[in-house]
Steps between C-alpha positions, in 0.01 A plus 500: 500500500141638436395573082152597654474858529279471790759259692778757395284728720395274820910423515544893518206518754568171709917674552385801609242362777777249651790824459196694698421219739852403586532877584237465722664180680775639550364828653283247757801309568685831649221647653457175661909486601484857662216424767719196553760657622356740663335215701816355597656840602177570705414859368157510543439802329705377184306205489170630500571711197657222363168271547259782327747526212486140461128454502457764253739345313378088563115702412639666170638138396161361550333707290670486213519163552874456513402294851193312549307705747480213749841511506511867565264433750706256707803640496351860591368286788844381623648775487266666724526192723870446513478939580279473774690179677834730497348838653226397708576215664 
């Protein structure tokens, strides 16, 4: 346990930016599960929306630096990928 006052502090700060990044996570994670299925029950429409919410969300990640950006990046990349290969090929 800290004595430091300051360390008493960066405990308090260092909880509440995991509690605010495994929010995030989790968030991405269903985002990310909803234009899954709505790939595998072939809605276009549905997945579309699904795909802008979860860029926005990937993006938002990024830039609070939850995700690395590179990340972000890539998997904004297959998504759009693995979305075109079901509805326009």
């Amino acid at each position: 346990m800290a004595n430091i006052k300051s360390a008493k502090k960066r405990i308090g700060v260092i909880q509440t930016k995991t509690n605010r990044n495994k929010r995030v996570k989790s968030h991405l994670k269903e985002t990310l599960r909803s234009f899954e299925t709505a790939l595998e029950e072939g809605d276009k429409d549905k997945a579309k929306e699904a795909l802008v919410s979860s860029e926005k969300k990937l993006q938002q990640a990024a830039s609070k630096g939850t995700i690395h950006k590179n990340a972000a990046d890539r998997k904004v990349s297959r998504l759009n990928a693995r979305f075109a290969k079901a509805f326009n090929a």
